[in-house]
KEKE-3310 file (N, C-alpha, C; in steps of 0.2 Angstrom, whole numbers, plus 5000, padded with zeros to 4 digits):
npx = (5004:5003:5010:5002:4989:4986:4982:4988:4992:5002:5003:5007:5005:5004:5001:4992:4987:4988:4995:4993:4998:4999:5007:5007:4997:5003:4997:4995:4990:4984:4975:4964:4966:4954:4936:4931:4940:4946:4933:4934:4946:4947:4934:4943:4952:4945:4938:4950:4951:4958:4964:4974:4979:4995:5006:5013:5018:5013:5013:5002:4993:4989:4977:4966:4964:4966:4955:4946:4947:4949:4933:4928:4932:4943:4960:4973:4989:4998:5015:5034:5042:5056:5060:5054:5062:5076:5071:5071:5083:5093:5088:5092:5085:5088:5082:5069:5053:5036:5027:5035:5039:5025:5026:5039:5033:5023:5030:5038:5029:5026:5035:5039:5028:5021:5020:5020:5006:4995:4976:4967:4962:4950:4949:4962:4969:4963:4968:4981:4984:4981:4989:5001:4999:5001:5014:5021:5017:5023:5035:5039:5038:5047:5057:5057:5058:5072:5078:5075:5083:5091:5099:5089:5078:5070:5055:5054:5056:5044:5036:5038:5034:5022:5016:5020:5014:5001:5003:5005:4989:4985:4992:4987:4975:4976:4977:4967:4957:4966:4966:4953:4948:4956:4949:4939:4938:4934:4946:4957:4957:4960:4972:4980:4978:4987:5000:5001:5004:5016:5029:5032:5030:5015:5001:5002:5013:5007:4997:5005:5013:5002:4996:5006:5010:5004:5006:5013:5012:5008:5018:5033:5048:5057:5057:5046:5058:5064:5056:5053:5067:5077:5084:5101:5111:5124:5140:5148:5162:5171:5184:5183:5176:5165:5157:5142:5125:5112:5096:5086:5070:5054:5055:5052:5042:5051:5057:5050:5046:5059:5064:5053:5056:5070:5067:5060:5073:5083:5077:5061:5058:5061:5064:5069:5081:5090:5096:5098:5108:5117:5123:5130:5139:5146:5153:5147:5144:5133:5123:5122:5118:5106:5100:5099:5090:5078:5073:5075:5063:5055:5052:5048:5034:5029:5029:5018:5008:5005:5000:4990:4992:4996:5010:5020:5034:5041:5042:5049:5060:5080:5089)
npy = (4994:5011:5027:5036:5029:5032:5022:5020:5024:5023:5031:5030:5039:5038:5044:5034:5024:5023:5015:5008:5006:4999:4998:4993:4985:4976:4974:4978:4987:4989:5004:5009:5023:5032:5036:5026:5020:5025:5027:5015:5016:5023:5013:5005:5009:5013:5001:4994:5004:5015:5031:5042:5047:5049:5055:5058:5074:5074:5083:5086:5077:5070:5076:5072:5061:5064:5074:5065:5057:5066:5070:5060:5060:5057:5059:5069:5070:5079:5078:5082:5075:5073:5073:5059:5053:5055:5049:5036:5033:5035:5025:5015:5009:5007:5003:5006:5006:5007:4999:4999:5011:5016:5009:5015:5028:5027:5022:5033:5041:5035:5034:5049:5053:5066:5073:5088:5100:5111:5111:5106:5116:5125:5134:5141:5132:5132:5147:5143:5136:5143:5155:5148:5144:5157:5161:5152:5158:5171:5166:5160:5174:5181:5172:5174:5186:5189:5181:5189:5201:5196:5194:5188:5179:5186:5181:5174:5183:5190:5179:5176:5191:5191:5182:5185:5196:5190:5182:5194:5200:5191:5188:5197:5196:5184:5189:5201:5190:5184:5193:5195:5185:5183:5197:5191:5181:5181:5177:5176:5191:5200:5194:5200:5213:5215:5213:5220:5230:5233:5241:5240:5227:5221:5216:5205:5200:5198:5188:5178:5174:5172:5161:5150:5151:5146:5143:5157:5168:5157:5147:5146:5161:5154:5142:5149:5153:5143:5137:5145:5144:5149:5152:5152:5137:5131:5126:5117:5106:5098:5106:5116:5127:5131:5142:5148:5142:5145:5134:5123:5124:5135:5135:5143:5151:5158:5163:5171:5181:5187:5198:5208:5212:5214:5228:5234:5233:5240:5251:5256:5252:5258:5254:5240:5245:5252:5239:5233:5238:5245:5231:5231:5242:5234:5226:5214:5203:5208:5200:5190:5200:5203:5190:5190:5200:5195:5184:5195:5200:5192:5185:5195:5200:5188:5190:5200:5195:5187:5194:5200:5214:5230:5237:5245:5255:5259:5250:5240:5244:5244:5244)
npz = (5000:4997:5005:5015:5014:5001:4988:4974:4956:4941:4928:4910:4896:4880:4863:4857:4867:4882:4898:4912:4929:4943:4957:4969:4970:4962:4948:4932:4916:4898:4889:4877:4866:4867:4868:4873:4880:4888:4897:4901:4908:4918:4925:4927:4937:4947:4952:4957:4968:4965:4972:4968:4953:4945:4932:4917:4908:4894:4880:4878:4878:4888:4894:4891:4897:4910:4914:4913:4924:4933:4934:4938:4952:4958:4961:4951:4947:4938:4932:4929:4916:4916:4929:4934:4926:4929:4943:4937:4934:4944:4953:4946:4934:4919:4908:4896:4891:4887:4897:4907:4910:4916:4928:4933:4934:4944:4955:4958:4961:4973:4982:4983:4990:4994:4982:4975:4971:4961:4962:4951:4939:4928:4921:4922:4914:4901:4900:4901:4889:4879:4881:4879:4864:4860:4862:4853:4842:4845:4843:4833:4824:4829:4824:4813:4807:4813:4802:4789:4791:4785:4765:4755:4744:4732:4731:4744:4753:4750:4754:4769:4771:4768:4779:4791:4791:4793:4806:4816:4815:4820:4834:4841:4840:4849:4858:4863:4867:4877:4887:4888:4893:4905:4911:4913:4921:4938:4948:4941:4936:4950:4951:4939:4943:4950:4947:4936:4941:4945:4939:4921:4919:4910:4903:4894:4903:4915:4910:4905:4919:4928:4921:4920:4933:4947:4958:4963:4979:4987:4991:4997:4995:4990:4984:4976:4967:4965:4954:4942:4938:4943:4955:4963:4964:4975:4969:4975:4983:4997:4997:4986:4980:4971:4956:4960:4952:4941:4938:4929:4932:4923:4909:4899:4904:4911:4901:4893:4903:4903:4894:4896:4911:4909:4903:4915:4924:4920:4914:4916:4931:4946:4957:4952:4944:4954:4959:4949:4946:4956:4957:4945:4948:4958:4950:4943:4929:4917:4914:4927:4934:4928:4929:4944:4945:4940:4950:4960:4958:4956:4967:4972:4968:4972:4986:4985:4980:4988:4998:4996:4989:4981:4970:4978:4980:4989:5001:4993:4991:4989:5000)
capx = (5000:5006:5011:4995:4983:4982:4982:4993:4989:5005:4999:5010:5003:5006:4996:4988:4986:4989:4999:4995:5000:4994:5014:5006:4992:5005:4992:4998:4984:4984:4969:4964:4966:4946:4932:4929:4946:4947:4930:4937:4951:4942:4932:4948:4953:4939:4937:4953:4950:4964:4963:4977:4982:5000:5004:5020:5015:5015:5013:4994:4991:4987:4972:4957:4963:4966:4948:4939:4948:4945:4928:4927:4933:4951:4966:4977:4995:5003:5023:5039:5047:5063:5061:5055:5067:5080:5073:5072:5092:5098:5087:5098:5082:5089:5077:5062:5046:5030:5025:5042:5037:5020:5028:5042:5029:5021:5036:5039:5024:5024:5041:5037:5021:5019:5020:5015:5002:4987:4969:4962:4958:4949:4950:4968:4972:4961:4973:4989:4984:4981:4998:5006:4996:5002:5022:5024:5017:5027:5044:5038:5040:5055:5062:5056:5059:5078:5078:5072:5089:5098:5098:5086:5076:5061:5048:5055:5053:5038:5031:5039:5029:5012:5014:5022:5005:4996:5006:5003:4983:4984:4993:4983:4969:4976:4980:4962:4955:4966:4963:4945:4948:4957:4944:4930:4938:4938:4952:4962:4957:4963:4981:4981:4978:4994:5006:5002:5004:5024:5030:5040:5025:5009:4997:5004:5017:5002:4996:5010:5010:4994:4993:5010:5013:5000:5011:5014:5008:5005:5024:5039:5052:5065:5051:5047:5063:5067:5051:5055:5074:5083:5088:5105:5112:5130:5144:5155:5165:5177:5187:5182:5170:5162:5152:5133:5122:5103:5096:5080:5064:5050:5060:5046:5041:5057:5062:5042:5047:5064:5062:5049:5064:5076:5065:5059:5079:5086:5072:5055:5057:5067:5068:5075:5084:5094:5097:5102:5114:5121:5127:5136:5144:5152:5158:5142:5142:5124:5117:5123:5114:5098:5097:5097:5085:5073:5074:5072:5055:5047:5051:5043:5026:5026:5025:5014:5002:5001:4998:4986:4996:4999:5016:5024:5045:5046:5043:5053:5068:5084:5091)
capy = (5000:5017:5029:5040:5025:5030:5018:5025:5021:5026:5031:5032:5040:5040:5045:5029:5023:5023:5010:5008:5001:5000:4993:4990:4976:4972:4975:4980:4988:4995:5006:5011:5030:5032:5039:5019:5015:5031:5025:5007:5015:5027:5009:5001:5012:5012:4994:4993:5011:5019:5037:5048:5044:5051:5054:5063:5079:5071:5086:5087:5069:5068:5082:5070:5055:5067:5075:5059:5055:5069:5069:5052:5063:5055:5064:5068:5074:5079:5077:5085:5070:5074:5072:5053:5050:5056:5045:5030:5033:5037:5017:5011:5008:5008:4999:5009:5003:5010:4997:5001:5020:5015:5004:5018:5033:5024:5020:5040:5042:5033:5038:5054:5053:5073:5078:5096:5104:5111:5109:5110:5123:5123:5141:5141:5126:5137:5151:5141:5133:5152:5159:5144:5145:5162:5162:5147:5163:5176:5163:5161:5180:5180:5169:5178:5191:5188:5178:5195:5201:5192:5195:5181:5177:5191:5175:5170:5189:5191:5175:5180:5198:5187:5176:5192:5201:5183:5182:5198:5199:5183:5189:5203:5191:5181:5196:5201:5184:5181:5200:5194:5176:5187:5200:5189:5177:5187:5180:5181:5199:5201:5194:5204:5221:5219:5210:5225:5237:5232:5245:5238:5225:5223:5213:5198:5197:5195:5183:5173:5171:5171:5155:5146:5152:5144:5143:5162:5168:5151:5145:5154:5164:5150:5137:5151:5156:5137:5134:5151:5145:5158:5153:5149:5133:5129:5119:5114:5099:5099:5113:5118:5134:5134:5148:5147:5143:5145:5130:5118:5127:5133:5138:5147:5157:5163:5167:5176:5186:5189:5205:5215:5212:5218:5234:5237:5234:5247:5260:5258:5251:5262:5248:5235:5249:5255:5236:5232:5245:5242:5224:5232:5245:5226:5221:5208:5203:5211:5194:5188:5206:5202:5184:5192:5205:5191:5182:5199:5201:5184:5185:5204:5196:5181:5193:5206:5193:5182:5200:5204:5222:5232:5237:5250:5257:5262:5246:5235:5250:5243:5247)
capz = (5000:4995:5009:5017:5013:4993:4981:4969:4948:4937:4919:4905:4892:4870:4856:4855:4871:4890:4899:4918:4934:4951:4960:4977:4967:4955:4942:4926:4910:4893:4886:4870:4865:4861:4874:4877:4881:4895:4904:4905:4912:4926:4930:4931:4943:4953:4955:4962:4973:4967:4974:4963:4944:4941:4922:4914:4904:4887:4874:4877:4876:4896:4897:4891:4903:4917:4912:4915:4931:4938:4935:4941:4957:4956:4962:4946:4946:4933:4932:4926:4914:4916:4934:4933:4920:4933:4947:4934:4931:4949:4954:4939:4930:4913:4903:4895:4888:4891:4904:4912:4911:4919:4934:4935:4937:4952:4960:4960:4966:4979:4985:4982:4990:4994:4975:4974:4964:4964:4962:4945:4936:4920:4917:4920:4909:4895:4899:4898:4882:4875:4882:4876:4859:4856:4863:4848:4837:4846:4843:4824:4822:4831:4818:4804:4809:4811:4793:4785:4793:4778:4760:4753:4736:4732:4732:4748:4755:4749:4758:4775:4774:4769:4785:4798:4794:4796:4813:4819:4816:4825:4840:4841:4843:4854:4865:4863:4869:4882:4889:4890:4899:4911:4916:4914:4928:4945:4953:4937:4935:4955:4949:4934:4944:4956:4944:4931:4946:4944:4933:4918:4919:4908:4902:4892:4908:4919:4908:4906:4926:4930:4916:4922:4938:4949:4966:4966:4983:4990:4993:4999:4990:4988:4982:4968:4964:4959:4949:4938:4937:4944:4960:4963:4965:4976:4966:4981:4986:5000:5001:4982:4981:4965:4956:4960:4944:4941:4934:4928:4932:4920:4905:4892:4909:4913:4894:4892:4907:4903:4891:4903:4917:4906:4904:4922:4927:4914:4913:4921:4938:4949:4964:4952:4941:4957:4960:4944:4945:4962:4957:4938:4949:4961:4945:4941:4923:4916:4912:4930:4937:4927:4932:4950:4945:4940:4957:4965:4955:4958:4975:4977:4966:4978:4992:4984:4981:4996:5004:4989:4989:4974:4971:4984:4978:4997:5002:4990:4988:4989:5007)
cpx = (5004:5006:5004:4989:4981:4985:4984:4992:4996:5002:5004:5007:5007:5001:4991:4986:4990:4988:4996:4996:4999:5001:5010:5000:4995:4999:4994:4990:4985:4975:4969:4965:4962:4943:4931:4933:4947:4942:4931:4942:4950:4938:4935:4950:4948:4938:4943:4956:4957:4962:4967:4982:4988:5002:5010:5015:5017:5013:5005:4990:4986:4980:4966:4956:4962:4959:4945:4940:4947:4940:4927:4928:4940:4955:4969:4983:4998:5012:5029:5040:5053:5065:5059:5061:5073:5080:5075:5081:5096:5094:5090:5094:5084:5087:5071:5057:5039:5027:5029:5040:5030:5021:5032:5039:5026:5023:5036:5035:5021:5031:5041:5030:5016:5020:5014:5011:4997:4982:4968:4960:4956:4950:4958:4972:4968:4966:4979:4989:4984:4987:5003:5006:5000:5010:5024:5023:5023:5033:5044:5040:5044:5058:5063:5057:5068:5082:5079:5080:5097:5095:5096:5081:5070:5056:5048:5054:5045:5033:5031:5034:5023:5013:5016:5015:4999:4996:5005:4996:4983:4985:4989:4977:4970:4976:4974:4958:4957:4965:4955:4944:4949:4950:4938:4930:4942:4944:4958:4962:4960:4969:4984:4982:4984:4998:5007:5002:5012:5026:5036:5033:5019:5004:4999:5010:5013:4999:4997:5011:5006:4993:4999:5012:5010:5000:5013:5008:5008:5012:5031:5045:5057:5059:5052:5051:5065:5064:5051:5060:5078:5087:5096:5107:5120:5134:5151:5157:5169:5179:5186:5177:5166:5158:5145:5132:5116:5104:5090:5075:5059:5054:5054:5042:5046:5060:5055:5045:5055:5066:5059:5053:5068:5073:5067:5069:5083:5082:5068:5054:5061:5067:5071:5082:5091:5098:5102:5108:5120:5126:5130:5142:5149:5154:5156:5144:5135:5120:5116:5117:5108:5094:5094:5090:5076:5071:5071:5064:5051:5047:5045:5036:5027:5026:5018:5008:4999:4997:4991:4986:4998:5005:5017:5032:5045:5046:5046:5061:5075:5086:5100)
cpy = (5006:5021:5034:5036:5028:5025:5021:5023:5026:5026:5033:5035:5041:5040:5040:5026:5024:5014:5012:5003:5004:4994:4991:4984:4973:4971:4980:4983:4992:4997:5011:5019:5034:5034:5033:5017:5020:5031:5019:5010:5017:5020:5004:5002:5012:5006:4992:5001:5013:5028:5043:5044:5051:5051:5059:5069:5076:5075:5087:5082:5068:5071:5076:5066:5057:5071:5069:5058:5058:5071:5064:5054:5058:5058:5064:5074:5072:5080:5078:5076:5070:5072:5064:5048:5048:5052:5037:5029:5032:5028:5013:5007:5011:5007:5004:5006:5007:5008:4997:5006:5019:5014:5011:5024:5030:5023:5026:5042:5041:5033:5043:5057:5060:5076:5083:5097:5106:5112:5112:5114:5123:5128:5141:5138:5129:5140:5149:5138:5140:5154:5155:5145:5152:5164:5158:5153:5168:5176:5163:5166:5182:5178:5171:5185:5193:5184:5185:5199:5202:5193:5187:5184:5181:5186:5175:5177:5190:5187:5176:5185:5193:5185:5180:5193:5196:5184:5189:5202:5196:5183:5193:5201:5187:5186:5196:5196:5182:5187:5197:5189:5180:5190:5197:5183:5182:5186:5178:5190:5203:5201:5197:5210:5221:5218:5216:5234:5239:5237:5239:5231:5224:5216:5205:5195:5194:5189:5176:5169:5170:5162:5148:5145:5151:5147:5149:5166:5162:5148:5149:5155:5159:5146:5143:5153:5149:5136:5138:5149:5150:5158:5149:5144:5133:5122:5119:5107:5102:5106:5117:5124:5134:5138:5145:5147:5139:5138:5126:5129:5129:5139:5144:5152:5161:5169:5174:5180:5191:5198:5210:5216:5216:5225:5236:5237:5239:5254:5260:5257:5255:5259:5243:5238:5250:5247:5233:5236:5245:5237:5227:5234:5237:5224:5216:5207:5204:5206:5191:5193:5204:5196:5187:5197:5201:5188:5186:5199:5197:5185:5193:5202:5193:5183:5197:5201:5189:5187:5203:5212:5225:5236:5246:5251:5257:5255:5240:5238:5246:5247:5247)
cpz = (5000:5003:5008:5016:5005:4990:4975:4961:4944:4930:4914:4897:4884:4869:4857:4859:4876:4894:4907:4923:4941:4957:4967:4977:4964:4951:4936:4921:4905:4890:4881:4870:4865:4867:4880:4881:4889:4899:4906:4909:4918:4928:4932:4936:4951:4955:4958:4967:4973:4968:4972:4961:4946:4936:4921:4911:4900:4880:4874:4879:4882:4897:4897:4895:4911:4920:4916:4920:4935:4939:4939:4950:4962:4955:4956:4949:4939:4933:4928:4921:4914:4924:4936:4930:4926:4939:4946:4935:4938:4954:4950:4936:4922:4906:4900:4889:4890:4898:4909:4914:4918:4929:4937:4938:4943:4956:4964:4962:4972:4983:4985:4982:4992:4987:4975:4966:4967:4961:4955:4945:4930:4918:4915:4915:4902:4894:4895:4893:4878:4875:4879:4867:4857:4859:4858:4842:4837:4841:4835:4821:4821:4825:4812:4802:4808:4805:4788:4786:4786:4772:4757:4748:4736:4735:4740:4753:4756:4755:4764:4777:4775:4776:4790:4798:4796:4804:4816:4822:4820:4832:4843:4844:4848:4860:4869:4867:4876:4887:4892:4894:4906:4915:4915:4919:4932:4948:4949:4937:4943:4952:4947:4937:4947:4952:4938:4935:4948:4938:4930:4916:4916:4908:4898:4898:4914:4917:4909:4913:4933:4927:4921:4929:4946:4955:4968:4973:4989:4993:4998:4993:4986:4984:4976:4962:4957:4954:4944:4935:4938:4951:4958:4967:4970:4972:4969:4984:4990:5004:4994:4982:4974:4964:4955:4953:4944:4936:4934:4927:4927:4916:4901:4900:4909:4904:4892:4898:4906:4900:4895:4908:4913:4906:4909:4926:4924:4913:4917:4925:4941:4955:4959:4947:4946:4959:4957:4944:4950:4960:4950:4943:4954:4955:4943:4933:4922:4917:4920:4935:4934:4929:4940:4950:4944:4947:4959:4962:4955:4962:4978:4974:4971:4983:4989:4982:4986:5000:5001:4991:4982:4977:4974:4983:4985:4999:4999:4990:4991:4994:5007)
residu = (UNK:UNK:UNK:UNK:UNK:UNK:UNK:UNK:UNK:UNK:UNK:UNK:UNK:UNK:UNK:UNK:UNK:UNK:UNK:UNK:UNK:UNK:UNK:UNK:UNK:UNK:UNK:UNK:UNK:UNK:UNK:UNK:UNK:UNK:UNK:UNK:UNK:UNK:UNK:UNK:UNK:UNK:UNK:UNK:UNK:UNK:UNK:UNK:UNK:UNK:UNK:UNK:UNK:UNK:UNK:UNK:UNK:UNK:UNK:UNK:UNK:UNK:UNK:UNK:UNK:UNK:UNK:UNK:UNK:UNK:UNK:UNK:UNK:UNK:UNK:UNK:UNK:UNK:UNK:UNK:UNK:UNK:UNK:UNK:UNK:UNK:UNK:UNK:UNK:UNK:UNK:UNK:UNK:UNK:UNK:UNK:UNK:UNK:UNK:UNK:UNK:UNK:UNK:UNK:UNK:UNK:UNK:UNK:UNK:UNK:UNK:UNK:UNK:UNK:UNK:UNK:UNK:UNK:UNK:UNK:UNK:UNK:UNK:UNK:UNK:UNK:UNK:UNK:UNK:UNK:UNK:UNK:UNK:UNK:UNK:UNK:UNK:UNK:UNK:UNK:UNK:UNK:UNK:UNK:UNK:UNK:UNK:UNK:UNK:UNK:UNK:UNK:UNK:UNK:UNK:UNK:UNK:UNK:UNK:UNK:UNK:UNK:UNK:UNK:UNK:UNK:UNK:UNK:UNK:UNK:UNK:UNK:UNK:UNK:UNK:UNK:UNK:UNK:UNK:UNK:UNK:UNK:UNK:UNK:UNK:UNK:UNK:UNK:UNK:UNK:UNK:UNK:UNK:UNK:UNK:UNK:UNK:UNK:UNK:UNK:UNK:UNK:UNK:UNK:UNK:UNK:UNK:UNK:UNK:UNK:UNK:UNK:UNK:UNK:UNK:UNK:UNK:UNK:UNK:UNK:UNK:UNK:UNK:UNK:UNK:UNK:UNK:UNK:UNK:UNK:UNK:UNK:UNK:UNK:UNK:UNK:UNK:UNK:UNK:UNK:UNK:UNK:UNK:UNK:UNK:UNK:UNK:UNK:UNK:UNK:UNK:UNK:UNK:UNK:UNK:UNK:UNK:UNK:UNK:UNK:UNK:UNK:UNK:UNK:UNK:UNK:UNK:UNK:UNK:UNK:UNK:UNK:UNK:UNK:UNK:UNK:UNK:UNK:UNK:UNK:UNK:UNK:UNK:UNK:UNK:UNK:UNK:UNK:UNK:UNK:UNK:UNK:UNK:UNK:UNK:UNK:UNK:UNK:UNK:UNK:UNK:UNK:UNK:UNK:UNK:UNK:UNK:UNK:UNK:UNK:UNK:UNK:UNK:UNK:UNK:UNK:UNK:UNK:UNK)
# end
């Protein structure tokens, strides 16, 4: 039996179906891809009273399995892959197969029987599918942007502009749309008021972590720092000292955030400007200054909203 009396059900999810396993029955199952195959599987679960399905993020694959269970009123977590994988390699589980994947999600699940998350949210998982949806746009602009750069073939110009002003339109609408999710959910249009009450800060940054950023408010500063990617790590042995270095965390957050930072620490915030500024005058490398700039900035959201405060310089001001 899994630790706290659940019944643990690892799911491995592909395209075409889903693999699971129940290590504390040793019961193994595969299920089809289809409506039928995902109520057999919620009555699988149920008849052996599993109480929270684990599942990797698999590219979208997971949401309509995760859907059904948790209607069925069945804990779901969802889970980093890289973080499985990790504990697969470090149990010297080397082998992978789906039903291996199955077995090994379960394992880490029940070793790992405090995995954090929190409670569904349908709106939000609208959101984060829109803010996702239109950062693959942004990045597409980006690229074409920097393409146009170069001396390339009339035709091949021409079709670029066409699909920039495609791409433009498009965001514009997505802005739009996701602008209206916002203030038409109260306790996103709450988030949105303090996190765009950040100079340097607007609307698609509220967006952005409003959509991703669940746990702001909710955890403490070190907790949000990791889940960003910004805090720093120690790389010491002995008597060796190494230099700190930021690492993992939720990369398409941190990079969507990284430009409105770079602002608000160069021009429009004058608490993380003086900050920014401080650490060049010690001799920081900028990128090393900005990473800290970052840092400072989730950490001052993930006070200003646990306290639900809009943003105050006297109170954050660089002492």
């Amino acid at each position: 039996m899994a630790q706290n009396d659940h019944v643990v059900a690892g799911v491995d999810v592909a395209k075409d179906k889903v693999d699971a396993c129940i290590r504390s029955l040793s019961l193994k199952q595969t299920f089809a891809s289809t409506e039928a195959g995902r109520r057999d599987q919620v009555t699988w679960l149920r008849r052996h009273k599993v109480t929270r399905v684990v599942m990797e993020a698999s590219g979208g694959y997971e949401r309509e399995w995760a859907k059904l269970a948790r209607a069925a009123k069945i804990e779901v977590r969802i889970v980093d892959p890289k973080r499985v994988r990790s504990f697969a390699q470090s149990a010297g589980r080397l082998a992978k197969n789906d039903s291996i994947d199955a077995d090994t999600i379960a394992w880490f699940a029940e070793t790992f029987s405090d995995i954090s998350g929190q409670a569904y949210d349908a709106a939000r998982e609208k959101l984060q599918q829109m803010v996702h949806a239109r950062q693959s746009l942004a990045d597409m602009q980006t690229q074409l942007q920097n393409q146009g750069e170069h001396k390339l073939p009339s035709p091949v110009r021409q079709e670029h502009a066409r699909i920039l002003k495609m791409t433009r339109a498009a965001l514009a609408n997505f802005d739009a749309e996701i602008s209206n999710l916002v203030q038409a959910t109260p306790h996103f249009a709450e988030l949105a008021t303090i996190i765009e009450s950040v100079p340097g800060l607007g609307r698609t940054s509220a967006a952005v972590l409003i959509a991703t950023m669940p746990e702001l408010g909710r955890v403490n500063n070190k907790i949000i720092a990791a889940l960003l990617g910004v805090a720093p790590y120690d790389d010491d042995s002995g008597k060796r000292r190494g230099n700190r270095h930021v690492k993992g965390g939720r990369r398409r957050t941190r990079n969507a955030l990284y430009m409105p930072c770079v602002g608000a620490a160069t021009m429009h915030n004058p608490v993380l400007k003086a900050f920014y500024d401080r650490l060049i005058a010690k001799g920081k490398e900028k990128m090393v200054a900005l990473i800290a700039c970052m840092h400072k900035l989730i950490c001052i959201l993930n006070v200003m909203i646990a306290r639900r405060q809009k943003w105050d310089a006297k109170r954050y001001a660089v002492s």
